[in-house]
One Martini backbone bead per residue (centre of mass of N, CA, C, O) as a GRO file, in nm:
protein
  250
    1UNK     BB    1  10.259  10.928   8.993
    2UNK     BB    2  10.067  10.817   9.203
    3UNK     BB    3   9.974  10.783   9.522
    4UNK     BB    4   9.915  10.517   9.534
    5UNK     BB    5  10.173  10.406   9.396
    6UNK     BB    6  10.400  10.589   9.576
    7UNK     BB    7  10.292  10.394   9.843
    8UNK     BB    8  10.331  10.094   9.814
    9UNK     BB    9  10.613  10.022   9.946
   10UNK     BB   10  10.506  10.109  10.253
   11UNK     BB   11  10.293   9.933  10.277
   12UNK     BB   12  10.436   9.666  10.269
   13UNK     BB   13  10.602   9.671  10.453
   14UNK     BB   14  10.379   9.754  10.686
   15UNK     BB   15  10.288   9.474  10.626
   16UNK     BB   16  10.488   9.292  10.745
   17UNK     BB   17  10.540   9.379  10.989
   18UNK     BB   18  10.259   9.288  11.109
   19UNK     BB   19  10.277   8.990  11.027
   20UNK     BB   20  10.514   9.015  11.284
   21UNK     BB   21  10.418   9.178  11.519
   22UNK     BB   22  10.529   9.470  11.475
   23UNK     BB   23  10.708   9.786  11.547
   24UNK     BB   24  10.793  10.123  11.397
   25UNK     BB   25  10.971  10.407  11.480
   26UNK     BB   26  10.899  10.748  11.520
   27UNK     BB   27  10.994  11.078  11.437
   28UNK     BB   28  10.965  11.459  11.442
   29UNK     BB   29  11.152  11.685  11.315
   30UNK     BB   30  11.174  12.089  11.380
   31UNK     BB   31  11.344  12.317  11.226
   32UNK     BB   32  11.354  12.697  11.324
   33UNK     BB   33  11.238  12.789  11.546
   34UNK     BB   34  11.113  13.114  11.700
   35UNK     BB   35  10.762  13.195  11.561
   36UNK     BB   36  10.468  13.288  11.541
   37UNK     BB   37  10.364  13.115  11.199
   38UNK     BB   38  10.182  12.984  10.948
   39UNK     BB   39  10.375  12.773  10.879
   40UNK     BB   40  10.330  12.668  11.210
   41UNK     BB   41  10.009  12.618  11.217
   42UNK     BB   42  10.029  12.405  10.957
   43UNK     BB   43  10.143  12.218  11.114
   44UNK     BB   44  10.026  12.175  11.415
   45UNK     BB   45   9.768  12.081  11.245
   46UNK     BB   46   9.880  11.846  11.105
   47UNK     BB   47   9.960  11.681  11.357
   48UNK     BB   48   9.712  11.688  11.509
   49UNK     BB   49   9.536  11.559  11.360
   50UNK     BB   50   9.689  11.278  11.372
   51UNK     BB   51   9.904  11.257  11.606
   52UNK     BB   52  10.164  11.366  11.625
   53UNK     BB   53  10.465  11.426  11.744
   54UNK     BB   54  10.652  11.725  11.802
   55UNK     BB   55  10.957  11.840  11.744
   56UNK     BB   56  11.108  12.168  11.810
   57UNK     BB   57  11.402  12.320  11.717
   58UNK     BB   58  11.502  12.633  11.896
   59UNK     BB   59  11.621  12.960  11.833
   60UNK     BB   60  11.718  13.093  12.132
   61UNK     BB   61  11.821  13.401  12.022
   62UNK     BB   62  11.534  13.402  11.841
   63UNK     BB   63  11.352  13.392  12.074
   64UNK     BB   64  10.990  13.416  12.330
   65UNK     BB   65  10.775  13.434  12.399
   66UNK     BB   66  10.536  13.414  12.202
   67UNK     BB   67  10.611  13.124  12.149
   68UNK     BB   68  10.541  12.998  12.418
   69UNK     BB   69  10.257  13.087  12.417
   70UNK     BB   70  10.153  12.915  12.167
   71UNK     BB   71  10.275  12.636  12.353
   72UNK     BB   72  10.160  12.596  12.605
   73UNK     BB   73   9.879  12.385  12.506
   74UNK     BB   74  10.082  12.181  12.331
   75UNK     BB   75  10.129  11.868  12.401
   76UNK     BB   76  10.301  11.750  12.186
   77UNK     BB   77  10.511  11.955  12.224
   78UNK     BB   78  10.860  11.959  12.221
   79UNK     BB   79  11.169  12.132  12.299
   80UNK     BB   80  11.479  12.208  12.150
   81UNK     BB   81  11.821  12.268  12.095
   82UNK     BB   82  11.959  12.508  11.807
   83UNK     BB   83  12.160  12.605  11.967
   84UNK     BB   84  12.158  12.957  11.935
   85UNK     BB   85  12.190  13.171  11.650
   86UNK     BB   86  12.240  13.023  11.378
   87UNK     BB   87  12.543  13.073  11.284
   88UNK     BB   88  12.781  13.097  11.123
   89UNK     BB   89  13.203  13.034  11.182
   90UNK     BB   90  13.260  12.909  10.905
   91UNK     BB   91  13.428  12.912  10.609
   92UNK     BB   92  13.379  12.909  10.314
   93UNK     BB   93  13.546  12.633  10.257
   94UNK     BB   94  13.339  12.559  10.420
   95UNK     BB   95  13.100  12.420  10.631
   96UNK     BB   96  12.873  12.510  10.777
   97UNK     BB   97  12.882  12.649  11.130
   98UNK     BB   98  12.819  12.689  11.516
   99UNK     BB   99  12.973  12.444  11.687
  100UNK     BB  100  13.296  12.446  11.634
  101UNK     BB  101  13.661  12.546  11.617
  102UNK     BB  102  13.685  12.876  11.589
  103UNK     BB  103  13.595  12.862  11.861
  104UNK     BB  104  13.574  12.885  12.240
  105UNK     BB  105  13.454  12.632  12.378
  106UNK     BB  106  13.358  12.820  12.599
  107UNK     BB  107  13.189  13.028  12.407
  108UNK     BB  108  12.990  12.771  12.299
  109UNK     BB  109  12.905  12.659  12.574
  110UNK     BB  110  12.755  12.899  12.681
  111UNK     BB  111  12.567  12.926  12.534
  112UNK     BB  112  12.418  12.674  12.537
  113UNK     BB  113  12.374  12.721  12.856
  114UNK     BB  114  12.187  12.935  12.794
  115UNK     BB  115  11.969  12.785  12.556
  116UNK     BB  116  11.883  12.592  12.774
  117UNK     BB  117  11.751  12.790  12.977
  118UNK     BB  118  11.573  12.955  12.834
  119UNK     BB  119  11.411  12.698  12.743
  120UNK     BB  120  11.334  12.593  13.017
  121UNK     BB  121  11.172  12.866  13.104
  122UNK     BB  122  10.992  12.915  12.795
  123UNK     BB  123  10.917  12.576  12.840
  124UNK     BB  124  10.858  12.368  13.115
  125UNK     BB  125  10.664  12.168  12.965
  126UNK     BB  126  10.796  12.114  12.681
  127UNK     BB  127  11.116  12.054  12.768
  128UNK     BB  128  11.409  11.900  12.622
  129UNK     BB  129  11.723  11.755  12.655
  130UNK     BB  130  11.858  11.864  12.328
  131UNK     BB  131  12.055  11.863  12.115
  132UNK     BB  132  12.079  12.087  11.789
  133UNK     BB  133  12.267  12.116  11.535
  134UNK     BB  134  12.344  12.343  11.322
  135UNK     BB  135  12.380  12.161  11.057
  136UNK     BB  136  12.428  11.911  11.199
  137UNK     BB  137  12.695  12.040  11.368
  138UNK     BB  138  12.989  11.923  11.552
  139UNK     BB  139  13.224  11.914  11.763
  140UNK     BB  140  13.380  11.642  11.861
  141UNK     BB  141  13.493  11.814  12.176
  142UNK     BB  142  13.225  11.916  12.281
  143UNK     BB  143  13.035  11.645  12.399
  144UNK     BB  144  13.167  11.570  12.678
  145UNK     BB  145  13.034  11.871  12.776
  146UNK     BB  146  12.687  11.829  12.759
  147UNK     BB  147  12.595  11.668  13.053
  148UNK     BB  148  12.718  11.937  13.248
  149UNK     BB  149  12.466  12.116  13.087
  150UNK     BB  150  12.209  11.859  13.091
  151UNK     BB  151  12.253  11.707  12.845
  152UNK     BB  152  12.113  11.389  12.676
  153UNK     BB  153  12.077  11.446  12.401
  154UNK     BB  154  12.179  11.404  12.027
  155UNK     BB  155  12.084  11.559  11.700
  156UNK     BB  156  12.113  11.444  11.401
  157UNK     BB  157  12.250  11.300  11.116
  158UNK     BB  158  12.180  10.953  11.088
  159UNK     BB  159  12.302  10.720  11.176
  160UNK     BB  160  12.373  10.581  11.497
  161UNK     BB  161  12.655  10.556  11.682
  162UNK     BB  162  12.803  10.346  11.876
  163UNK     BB  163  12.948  10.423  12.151
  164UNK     BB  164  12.929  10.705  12.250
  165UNK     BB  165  12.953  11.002  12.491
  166UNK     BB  166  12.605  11.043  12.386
  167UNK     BB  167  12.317  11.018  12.321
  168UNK     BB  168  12.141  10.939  12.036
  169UNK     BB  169  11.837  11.151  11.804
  170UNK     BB  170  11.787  11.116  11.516
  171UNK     BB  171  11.799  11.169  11.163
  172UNK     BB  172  11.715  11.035  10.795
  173UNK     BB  173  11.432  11.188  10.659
  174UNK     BB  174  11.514  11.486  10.477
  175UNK     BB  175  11.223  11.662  10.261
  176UNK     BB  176  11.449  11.875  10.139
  177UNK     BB  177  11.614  12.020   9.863
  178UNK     BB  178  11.897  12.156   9.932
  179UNK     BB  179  12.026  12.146   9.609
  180UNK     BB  180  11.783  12.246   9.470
  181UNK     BB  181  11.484  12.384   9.487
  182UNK     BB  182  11.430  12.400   9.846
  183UNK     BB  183  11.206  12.168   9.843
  184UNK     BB  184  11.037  11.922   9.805
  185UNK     BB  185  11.074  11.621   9.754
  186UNK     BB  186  11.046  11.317   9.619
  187UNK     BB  187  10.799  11.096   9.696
  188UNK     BB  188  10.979  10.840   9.572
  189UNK     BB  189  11.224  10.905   9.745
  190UNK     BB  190  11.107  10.898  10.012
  191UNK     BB  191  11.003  10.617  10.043
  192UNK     BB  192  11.237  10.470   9.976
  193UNK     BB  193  11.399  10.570  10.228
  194UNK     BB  194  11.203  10.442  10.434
  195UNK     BB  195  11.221  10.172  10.354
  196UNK     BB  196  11.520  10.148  10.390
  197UNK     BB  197  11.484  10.191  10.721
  198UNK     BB  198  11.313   9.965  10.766
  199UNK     BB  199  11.493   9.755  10.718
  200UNK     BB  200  11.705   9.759  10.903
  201UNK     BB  201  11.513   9.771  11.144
  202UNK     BB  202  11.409   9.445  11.087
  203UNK     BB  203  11.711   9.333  11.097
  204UNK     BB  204  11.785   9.490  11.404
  205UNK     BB  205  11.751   9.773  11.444
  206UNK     BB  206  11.654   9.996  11.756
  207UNK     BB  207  11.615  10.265  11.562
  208UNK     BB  208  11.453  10.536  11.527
  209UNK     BB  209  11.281  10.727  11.272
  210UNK     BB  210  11.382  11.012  11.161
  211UNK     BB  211  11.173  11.335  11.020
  212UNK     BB  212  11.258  11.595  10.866
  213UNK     BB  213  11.196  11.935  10.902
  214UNK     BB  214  11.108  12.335  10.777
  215UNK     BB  215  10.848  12.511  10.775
  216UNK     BB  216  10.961  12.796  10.657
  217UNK     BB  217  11.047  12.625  10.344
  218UNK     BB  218  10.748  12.516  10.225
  219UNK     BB  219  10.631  12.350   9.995
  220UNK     BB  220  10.359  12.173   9.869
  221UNK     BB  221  10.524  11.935   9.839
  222UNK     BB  222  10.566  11.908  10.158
  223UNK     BB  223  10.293  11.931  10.228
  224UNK     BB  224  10.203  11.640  10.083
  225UNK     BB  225  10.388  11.461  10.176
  226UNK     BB  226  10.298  11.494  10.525
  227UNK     BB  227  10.021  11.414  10.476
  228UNK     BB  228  10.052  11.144  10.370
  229UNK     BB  229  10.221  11.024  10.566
  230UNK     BB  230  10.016  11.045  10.820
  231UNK     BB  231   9.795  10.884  10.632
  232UNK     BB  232   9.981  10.593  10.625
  233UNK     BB  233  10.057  10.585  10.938
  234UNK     BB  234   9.895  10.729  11.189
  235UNK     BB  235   9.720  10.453  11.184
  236UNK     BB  236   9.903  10.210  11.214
  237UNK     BB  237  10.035   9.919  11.340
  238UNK     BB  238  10.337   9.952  11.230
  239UNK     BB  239  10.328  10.224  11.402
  240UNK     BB  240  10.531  10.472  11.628
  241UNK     BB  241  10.455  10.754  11.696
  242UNK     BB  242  10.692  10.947  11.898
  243UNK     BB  243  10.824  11.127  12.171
  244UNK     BB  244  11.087  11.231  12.258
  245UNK     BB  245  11.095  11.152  12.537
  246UNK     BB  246  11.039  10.870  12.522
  247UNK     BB  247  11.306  10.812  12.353
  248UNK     BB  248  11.473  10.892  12.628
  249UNK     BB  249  11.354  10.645  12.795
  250UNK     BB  250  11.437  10.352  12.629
   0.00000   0.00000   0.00000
């Protein structure tokens, strides 16, 4: 398919939601930043073009000034807690996971407060209280004790259950294909699931739109799925690229 024709039902999706006067709310989370990489400048010049506001998720155990300097005037970006440093501690038989109930939920709840701080100092205008656990997974005896240590909302992957024990950020649709190429899906499958999520929205949730991207592993697919996708959405009238923070405070 051509680009003109793989993109023509979120045109038209977009193109109700305006005819309704409606406007639908995306945000952008970029997973595993530590050090400025060409890779993090190509995303970095890619959002910025467009105007994309860009959440980073940012392994604190593993990152440190390099990269605070290279963000520090950076103003559309903020900095989010990924984890502590992204570790497997779950068996082989499990699920990826470093958030998990493996070890003492003390030693658990320390890194993550301890990558709280560092974060927060290392970028003082950047940083947002939302923690993203790596692979989206954290053990839910845990969650109750993280707004005593400063944060304010959790990241993880799919639609948001309400009436949870603290606000969620998710994200929806995730460009790498993590069980096959280990690259960019197909243009045709992510936009399907964008329309996906969008027809939910215009029913009646009012849950944000999440992207998730991995700028680390990007191939040349995933970086021109989200050159289109900015190219399509980024000044479209029915879309809102929304900021971390401020989609904290809606």
């Amino acid at each position: 398919m051509s680009e003109g024709k793989s993109w023509e039902p979120l045109r038209r999706e977009l193109d109700r939601w305006q005819a309704a006067g409606r406007a639908a709310r995306f945000w952008l989370r970029d997973d595993d930043a530590v050090e400025p990489t060409p890779d993090l400048e190509t995303l970095l010049t890619l959002t910025g073009r467009y105007d994309i506001p860009l959440t980073l998720a940012v392994i604190p155990g593993l990152t440190g000034e390099t990269l605070a300097a290279r963000l520090a005037e950076e103003a559309s970006v903020a900095i989010a807690v990924h984890g502590w440093s992204h570790t497997n501690h779950a068996g082989r038989e499990r699920k990826k996971q470093e958030l998990g109930s493996e070890r003492p939920a003390d030693v658990v709840l320390g890194e993550l407060r301890d990558g709280f701080r560092l974060l927060q100092r290392l970028h003082p205008a950047r940083f947002v209280p939302i923690l993203v656990p790596p692979w989206n997974r954290i053990d839910a005896a845990l969650i109750p004790a993280l707004p005593a240590l400063g944060f304010a909302a959790l990241s993880v992957y799919g639609r948001a259950k309400r009436n949870g024990p603290m606000p969620l950020l998710n994200t929806h649709v995730d460009i790498i294909d993590w069980h096959g190429t280990r690259g960019g899906r197909s243009e045709e499958e992510l936009v399907a699931e964008l329309v996906a999520e969008l027809g939910d929205r215009f029913a009646g949730s009012d849950e944000p739109i999440g992207v998730l991207t991995h700028h680390l592993v990007h191939d040349a697919a995933a970086w021109d799925f989200l050159s289109a996708l900015f190219e399509q959405t980024g000044r479209h009238p029915a879309v809102r690229w929304s900021p971390a923070p401020a989609l904290l405070q809606a």
